[in-house]
N, C-alpha and C positions, 0 to 999 in steps of 0.2 A: 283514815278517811273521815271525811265531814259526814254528819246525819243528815239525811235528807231535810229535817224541820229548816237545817242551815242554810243548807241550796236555797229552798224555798222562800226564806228572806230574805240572803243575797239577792235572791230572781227580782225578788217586790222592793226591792232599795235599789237595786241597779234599772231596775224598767221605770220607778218614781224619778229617776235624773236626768234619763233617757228617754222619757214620755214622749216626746215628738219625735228621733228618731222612730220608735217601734210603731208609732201609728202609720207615719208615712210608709216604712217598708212592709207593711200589713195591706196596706190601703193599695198599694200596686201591685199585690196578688190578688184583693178581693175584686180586684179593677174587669179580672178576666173569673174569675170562680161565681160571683152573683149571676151577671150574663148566661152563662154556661148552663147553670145550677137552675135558672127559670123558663130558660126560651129554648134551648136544644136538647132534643132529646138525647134519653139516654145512653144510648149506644154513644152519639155521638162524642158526648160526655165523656165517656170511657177512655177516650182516646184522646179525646183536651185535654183534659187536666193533667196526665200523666205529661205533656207535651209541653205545655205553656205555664200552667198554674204550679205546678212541683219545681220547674227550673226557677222561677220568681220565689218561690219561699228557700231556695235552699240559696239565691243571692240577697235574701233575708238573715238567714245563718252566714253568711260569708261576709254582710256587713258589719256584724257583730263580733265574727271573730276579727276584723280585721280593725275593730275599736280596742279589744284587747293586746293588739298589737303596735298601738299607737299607728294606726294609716287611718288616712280619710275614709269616713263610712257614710257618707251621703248617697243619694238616689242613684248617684251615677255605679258606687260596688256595688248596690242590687242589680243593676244591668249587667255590669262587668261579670259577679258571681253567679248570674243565672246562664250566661254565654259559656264560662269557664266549666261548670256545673251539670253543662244539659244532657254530659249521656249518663253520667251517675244519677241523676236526681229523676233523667226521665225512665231511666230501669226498675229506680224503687219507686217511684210512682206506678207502672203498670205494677209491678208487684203486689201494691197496695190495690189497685181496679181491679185484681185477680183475685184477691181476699176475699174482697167487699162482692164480687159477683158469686165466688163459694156461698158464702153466705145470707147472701138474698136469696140464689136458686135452692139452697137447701131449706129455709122458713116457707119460702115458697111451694117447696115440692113434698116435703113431711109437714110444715106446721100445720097442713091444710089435714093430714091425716088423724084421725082418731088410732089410739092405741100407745102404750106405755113404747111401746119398741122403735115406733117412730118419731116418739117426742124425743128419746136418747140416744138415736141417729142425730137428732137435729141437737142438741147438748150439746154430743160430742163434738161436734162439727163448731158450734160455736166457740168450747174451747181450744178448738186447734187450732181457728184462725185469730184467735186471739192472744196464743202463747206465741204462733210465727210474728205478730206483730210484737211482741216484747222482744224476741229474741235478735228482732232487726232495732231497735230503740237506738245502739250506740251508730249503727250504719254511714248514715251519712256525717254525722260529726269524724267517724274515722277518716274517711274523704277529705272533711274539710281541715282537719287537725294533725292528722297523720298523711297523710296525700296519697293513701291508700287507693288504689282503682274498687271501682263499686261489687266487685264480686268478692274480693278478698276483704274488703271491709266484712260486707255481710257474714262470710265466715267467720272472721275474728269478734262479730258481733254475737253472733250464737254461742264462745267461747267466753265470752267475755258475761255472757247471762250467767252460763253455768257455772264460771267461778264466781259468781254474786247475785245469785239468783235472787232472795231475798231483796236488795236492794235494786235491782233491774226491777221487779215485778213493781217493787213500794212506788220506783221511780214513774215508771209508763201511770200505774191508775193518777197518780198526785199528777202529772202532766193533763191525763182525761180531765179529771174532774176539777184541775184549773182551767179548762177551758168551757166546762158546764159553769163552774160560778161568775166567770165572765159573759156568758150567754143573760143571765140576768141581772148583769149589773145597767146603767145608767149609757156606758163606754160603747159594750155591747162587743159579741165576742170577733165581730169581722171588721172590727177598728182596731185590734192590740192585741187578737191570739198570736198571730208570728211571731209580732215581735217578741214578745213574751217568751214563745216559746223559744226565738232563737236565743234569749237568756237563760232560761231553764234548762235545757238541752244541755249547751253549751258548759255550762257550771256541772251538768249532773253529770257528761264527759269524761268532762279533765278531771274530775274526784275521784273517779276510777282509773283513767290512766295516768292519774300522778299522783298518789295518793299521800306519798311522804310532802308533798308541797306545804300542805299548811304546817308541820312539824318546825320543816326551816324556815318559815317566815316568824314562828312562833320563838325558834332557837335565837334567830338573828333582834327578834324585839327584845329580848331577853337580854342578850348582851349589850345590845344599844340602849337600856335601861339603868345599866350599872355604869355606867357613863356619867349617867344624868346627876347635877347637884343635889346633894340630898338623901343617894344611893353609894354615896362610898364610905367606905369602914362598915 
């Protein structure tokens, strides 16, 4: 398996070539998440996003995998992949709206509390919701990679934590916190976090479910080397 420092390069050499794909398939998700996000309340929210906003970034993810497989990945496989997409992507989307509301009403209803007992009510709470969210990290790439239906992804994504916990955990913070150092760059992070991410993701995936891959592309340079003039005797 690759180190993550790797992924992460790959990510930022493959999004440097692909700059305009990953803006555009960014830009027609934040097309619906700004609007959402300023003028309708929350509730309403709750139930957009998981709906509209999740199916558009995950035919974000499907336009990218579908570059990796030599197909056309223009505007038109975001639509396609969001159509194809929309009961797996809108299931881990409420899943994620059901997190994120754990977790409001809990800061909400202890952090308001004085005492050590309800501050670590509220801890706790925050790392549970945030180890479910690591444990679902490979989810929808199973979906999109393996054609997995979205509940048995998700299991096999909890399985797939625990055999590489270490590396799931390194993987989800490096993903957060490339999307905090995009928040202050120039770019800005609702012009090029999807696409991004659906290169990150994507690379930090397949590292795990094919992990001999870079071995034999390493095996086969290797041979095609001793080929080369210069490399015999």
């Amino acid at each position: 398996m690759r180190k993550l420092n790797d992924i992460l390069v790959k990510t930022g050499r493959e999004a440097f070539y692909e700059i305009v794909p990953a803006v555009v398939h960014t830009l027609i998700g934040s097309a619906i998440l700004v609007p959402a996000l300023i003028f309708l309340p929350v509730a309403v929210s709750m139930i957009l996003l998981p709906l509209i906003y999740m199916p558009l970034v995950y035919g974000a993810f499907y336009a990218y995998h579908m570059r990796t497989l030599g197909e056309p990945n223009g505007v038109r496989a975001v639509f396609r992949g969001a159509v194809k997409g929309f009961v797996p992507s809108a299931v881990f989307g409420f899943f994620c709206s059901l997190l994120a509301l754990i977790l409001v009403s809990t800061w909400w209803y202890y952090g308001g509390k004085s005492g050590v007992l309800y501050m670590a009510i509220a801890v706790f709470q925050t790392y549970f919701v945030a180890m479910a969210l690591v444990s679902q990290f490979y989810a929808l790439q199973l979906v999109l990679q393996k054609d997995m239906g979205i509940f048995r992804a998700m299991g096999e994504s909890v399985k797939l934590m625990l055999r590489h916990p270490g590396y799931t955990i390194g993987a989800f913070f490096q993903a957060f916190f490339l999307g905090l150092l995009l928040t202050v760059t120039v770019v800005g992070v609702l012009a090029i976090y999807s696409g991004v991410l659906a290169v990150y993701l994507h690379q930090a995936a397949d590292n795990v479910l094919n992990p001999d891959r870079d071995k034999d592309e390493e095996t086969k340079q290797a041979q095609g080397l001793g080929t080369l003039p210069g490399n015999a005797g």
